[in-house]
TIZA-927971 format. One record per atom (N, C-alpha, C, O): x, y, z; residue number from 1; atom name; residue in three letters. Coordinates in pm, whole numbers, always signed. Example, Ala and Ser with C-alpha at 12.3 -4.5 7.8 and 13.67 -1.06 7.14 Angstrom:
# TIZA-927971
<site px="+1319" py="-569" pz="+780" i="1" at="N" aa="ALA"/>
<site px="+1230" py="-450" pz="+780" i="1" at="CA" aa="ALA"/>
<site px="+1320" py="-330" pz="+780" i="1" at="C" aa="ALA"/>
<site px="+1424" py="-332" pz="+846" i="1" at="O" aa="ALA"/>
<site px="+1285" py="-225" pz="+708" i="2" at="N" aa="SER"/>
<site px="+1367" py="-106" pz="+714" i="2" at="CA" aa="SER"/>
<site px="+1290" py="+3" pz="+787" i="2" at="C" aa="SER"/>
<site px="+1341" py="+114" pz="+804" i="2" at="O" aa="SER"/>
//
This chain:
# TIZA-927971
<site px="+6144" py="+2644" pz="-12659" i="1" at="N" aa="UNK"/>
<site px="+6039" py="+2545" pz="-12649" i="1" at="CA" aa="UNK"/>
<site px="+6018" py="+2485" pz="-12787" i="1" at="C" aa="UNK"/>
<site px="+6018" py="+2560" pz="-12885" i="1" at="O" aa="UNK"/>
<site px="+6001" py="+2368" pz="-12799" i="2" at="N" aa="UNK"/>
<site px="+5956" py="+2307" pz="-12889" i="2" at="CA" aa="UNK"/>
<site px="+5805" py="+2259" pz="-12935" i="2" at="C" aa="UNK"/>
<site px="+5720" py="+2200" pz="-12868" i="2" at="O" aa="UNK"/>
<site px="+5801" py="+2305" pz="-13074" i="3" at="N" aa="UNK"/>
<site px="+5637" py="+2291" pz="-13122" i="3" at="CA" aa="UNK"/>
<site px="+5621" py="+2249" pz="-13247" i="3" at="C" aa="UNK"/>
<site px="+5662" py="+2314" pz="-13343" i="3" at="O" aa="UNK"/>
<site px="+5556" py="+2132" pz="-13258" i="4" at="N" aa="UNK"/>
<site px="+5568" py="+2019" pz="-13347" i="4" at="CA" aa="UNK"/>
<site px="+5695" py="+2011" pz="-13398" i="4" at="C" aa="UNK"/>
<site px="+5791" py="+1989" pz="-13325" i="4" at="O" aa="UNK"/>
<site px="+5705" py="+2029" pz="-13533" i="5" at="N" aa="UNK"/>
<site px="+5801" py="+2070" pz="-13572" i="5" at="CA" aa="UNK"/>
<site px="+5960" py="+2145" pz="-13555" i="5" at="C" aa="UNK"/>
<site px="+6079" py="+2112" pz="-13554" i="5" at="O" aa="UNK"/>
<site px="+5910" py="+2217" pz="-13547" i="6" at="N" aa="UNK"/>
<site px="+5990" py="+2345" pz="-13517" i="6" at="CA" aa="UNK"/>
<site px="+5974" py="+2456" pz="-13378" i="6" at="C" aa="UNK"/>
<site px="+5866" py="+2504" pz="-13341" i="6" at="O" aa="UNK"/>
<site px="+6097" py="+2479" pz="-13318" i="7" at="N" aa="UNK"/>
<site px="+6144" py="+2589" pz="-13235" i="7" at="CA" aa="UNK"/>
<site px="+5989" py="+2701" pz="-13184" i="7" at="C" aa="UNK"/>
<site px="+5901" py="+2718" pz="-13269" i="7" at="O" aa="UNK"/>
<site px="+5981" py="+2743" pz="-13094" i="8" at="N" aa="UNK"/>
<site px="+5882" py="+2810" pz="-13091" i="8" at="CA" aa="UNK"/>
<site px="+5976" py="+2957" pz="-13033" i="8" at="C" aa="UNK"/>
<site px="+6018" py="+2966" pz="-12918" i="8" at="O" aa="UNK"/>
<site px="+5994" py="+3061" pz="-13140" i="9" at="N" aa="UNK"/>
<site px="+6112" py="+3159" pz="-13159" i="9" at="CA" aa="UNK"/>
<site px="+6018" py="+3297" pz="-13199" i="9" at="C" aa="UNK"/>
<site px="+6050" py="+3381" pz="-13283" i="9" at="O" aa="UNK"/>
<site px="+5897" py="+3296" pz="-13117" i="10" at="N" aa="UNK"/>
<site px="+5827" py="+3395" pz="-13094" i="10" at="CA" aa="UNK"/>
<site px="+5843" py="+3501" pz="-13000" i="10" at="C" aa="UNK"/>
<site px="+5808" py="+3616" pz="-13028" i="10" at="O" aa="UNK"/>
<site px="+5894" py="+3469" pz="-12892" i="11" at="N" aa="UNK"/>
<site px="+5903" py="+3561" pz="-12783" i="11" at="CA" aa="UNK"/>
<site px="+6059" py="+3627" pz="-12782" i="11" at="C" aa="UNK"/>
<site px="+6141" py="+3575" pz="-12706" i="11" at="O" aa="UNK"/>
<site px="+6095" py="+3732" pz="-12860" i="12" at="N" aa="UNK"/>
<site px="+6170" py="+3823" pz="-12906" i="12" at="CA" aa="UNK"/>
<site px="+6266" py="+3863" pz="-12744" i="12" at="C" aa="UNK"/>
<site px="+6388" py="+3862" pz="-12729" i="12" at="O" aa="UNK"/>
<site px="+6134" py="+3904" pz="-12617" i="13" at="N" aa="UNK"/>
<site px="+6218" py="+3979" pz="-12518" i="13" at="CA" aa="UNK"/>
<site px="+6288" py="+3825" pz="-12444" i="13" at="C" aa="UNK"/>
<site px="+6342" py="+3846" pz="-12335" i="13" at="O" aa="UNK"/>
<site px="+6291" py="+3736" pz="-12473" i="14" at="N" aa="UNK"/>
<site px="+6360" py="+3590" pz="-12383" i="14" at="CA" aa="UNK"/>
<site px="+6484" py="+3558" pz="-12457" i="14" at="C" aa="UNK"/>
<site px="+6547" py="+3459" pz="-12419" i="14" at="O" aa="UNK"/>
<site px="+6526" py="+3624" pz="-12555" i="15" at="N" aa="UNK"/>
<site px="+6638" py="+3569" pz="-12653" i="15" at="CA" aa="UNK"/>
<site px="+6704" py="+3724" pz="-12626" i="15" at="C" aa="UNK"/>
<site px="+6670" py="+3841" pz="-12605" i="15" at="O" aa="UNK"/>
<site px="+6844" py="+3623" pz="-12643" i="16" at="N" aa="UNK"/>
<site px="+6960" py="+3698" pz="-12597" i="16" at="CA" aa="UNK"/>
<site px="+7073" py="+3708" pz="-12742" i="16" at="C" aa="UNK"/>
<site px="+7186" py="+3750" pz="-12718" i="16" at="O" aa="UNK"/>
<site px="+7043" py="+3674" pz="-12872" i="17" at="N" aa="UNK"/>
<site px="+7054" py="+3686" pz="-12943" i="17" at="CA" aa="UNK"/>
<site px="+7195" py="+3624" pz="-12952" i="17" at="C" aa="UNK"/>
<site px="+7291" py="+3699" pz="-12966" i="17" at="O" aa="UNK"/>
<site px="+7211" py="+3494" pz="-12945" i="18" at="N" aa="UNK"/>
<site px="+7318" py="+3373" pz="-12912" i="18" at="CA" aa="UNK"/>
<site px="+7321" py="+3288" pz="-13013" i="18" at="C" aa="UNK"/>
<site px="+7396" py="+3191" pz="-13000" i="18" at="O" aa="UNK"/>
<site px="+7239" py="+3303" pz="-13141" i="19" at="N" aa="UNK"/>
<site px="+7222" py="+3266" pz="-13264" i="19" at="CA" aa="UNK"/>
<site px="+7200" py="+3070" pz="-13222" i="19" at="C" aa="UNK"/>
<site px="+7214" py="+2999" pz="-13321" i="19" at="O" aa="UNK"/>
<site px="+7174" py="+3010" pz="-13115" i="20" at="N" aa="UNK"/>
<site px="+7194" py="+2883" pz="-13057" i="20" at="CA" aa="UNK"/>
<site px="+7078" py="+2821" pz="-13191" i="20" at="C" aa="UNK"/>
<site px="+7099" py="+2765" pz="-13299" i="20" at="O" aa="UNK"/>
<site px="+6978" py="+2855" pz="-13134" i="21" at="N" aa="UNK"/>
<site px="+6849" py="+2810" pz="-13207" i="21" at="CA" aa="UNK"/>
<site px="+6921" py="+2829" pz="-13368" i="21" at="C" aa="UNK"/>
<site px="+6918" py="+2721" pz="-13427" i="21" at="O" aa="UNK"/>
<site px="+6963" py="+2902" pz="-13423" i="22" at="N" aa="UNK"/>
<site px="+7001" py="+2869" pz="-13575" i="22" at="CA" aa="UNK"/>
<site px="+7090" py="+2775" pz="-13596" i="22" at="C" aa="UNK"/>
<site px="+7081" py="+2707" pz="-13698" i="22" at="O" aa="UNK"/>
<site px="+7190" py="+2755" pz="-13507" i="23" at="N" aa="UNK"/>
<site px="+7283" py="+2677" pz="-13559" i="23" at="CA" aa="UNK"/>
<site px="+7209" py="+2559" pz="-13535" i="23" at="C" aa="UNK"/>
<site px="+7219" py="+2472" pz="-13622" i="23" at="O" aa="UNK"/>
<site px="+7129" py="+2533" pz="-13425" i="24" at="N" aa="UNK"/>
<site px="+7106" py="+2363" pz="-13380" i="24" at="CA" aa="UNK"/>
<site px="+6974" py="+2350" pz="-13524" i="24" at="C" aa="UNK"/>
<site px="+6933" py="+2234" pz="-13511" i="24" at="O" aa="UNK"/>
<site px="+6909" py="+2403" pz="-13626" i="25" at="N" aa="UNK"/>
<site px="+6827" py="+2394" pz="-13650" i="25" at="CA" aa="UNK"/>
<site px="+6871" py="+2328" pz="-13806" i="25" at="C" aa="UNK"/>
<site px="+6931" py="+2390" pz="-13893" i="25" at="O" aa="UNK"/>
<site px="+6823" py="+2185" pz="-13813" i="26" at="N" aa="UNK"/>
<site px="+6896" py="+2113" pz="-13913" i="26" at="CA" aa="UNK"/>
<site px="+6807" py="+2118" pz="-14058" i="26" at="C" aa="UNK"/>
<site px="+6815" py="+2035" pz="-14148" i="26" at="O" aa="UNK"/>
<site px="+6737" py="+2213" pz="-14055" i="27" at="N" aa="UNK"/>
<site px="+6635" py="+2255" pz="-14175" i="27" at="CA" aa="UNK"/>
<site px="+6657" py="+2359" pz="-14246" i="27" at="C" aa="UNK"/>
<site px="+6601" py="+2375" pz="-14355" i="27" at="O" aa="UNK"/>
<site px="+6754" py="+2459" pz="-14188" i="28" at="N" aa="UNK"/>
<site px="+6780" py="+2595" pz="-14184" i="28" at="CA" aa="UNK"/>
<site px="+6642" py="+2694" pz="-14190" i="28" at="C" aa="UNK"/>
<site px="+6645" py="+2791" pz="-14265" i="28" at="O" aa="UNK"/>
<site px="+6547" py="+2673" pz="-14127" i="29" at="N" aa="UNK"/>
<site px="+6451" py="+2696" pz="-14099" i="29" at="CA" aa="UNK"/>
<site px="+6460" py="+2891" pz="-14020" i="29" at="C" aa="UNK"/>
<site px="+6384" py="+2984" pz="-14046" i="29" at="O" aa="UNK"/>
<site px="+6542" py="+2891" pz="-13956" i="30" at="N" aa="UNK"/>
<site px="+6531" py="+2974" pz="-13847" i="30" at="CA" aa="UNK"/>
<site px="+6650" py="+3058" pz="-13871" i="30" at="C" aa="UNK"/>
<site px="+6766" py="+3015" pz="-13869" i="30" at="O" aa="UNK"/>
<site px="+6600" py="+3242" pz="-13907" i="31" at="N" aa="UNK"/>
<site px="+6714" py="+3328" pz="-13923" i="31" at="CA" aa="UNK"/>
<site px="+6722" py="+3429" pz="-13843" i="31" at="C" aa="UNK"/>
<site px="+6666" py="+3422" pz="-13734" i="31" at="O" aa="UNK"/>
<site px="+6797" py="+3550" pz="-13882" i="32" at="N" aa="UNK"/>
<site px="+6805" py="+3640" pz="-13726" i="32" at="CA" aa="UNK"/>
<site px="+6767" py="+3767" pz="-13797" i="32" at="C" aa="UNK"/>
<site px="+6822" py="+3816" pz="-13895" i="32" at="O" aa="UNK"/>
<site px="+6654" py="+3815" pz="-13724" i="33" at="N" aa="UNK"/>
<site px="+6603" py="+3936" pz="-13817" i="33" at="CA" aa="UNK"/>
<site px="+6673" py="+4079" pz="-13678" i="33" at="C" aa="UNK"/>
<site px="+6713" py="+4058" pz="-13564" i="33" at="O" aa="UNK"/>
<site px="+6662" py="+4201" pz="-13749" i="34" at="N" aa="UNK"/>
<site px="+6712" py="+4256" pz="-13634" i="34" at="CA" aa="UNK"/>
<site px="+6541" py="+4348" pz="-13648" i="34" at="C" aa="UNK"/>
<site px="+6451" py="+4345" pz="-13732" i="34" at="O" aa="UNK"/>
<site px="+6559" py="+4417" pz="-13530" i="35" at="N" aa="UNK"/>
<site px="+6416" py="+4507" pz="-13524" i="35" at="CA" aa="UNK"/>
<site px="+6484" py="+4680" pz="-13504" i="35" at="C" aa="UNK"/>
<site px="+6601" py="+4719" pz="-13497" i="35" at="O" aa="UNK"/>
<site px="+6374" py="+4741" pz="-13501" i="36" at="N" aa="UNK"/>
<site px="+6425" py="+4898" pz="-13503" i="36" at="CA" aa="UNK"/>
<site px="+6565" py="+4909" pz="-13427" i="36" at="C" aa="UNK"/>
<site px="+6667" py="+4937" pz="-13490" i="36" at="O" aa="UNK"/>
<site px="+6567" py="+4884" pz="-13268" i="37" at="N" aa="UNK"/>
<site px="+6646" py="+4958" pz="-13230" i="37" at="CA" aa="UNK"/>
<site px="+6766" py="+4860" pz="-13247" i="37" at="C" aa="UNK"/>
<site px="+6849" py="+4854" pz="-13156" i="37" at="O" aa="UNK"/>
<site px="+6781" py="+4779" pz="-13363" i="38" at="N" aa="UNK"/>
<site px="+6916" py="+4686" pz="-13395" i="38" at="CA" aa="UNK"/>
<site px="+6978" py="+4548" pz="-13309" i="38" at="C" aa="UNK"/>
<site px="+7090" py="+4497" pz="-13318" i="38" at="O" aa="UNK"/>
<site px="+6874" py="+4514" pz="-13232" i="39" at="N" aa="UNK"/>
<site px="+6904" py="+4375" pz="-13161" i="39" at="CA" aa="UNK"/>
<site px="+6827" py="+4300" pz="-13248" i="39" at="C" aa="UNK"/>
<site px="+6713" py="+4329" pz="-13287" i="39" at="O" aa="UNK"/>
<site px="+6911" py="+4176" pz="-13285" i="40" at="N" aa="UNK"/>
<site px="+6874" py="+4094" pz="-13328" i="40" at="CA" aa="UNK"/>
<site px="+6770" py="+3967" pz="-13304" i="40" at="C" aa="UNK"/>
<site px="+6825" py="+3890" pz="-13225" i="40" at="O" aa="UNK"/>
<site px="+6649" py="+3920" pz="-13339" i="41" at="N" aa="UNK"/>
<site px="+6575" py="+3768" pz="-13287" i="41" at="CA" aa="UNK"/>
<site px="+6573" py="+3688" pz="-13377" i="41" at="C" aa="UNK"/>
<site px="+6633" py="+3725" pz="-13478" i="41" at="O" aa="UNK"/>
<site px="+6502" py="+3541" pz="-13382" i="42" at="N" aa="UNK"/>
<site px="+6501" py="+3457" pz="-13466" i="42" at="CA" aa="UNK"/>
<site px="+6392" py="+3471" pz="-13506" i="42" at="C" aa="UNK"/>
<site px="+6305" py="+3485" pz="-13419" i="42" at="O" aa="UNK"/>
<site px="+6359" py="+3473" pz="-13615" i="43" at="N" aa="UNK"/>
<site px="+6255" py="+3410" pz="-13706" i="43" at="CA" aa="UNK"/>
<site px="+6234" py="+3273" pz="-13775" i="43" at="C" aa="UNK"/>
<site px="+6328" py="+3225" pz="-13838" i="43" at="O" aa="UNK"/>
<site px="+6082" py="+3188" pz="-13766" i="44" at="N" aa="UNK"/>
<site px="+6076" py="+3066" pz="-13815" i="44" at="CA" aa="UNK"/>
<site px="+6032" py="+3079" pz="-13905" i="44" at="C" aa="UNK"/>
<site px="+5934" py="+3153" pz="-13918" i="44" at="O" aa="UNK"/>
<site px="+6094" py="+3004" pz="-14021" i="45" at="N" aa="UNK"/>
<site px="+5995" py="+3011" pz="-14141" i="45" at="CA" aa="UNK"/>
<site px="+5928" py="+2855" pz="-14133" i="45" at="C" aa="UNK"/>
<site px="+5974" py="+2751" pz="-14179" i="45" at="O" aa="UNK"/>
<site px="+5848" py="+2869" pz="-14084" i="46" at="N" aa="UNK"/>
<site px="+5766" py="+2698" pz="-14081" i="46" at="CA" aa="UNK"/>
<site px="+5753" py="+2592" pz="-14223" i="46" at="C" aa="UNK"/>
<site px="+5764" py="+2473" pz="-14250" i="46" at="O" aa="UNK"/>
<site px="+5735" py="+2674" pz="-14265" i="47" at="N" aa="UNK"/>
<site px="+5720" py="+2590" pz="-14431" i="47" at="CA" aa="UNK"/>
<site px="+5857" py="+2514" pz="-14456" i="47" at="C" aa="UNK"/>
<site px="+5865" py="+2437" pz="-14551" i="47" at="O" aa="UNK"/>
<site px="+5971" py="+2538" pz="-14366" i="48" at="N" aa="UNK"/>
<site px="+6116" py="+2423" pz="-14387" i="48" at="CA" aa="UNK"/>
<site px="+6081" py="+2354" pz="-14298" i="48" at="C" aa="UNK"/>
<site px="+6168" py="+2268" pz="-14310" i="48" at="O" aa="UNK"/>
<site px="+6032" py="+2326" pz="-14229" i="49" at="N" aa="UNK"/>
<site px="+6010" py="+2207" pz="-14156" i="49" at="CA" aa="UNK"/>
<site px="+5969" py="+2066" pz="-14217" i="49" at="C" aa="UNK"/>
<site px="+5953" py="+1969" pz="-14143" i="49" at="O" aa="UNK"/>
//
């Protein structure tokens, strides 16, 4: 989903960890953090927008 700016790359369990959202993101705004049990999500850093 899109929000203002930037990707709305909050909801961790809907991502399948397809890195899509980083590549399409022409700010480099958006990276792939992994969490405890080692699956990867995106994170926004809003301030590249």
């Amino acid at each position: 989903m899109r929000i203002g700016c930037y990707l709305d790359t909050g909801n961790k369990i809907d991502c399948v960890g397809c890195e899509a959202c980083v590549q399409v993101c022409g700010k480099n705004a958006i990276r792939m953090l992994e969490d405890e049990e080692g699956f990867r999500y995106p994170a926004t850093d809003g301030s590249k927008c």
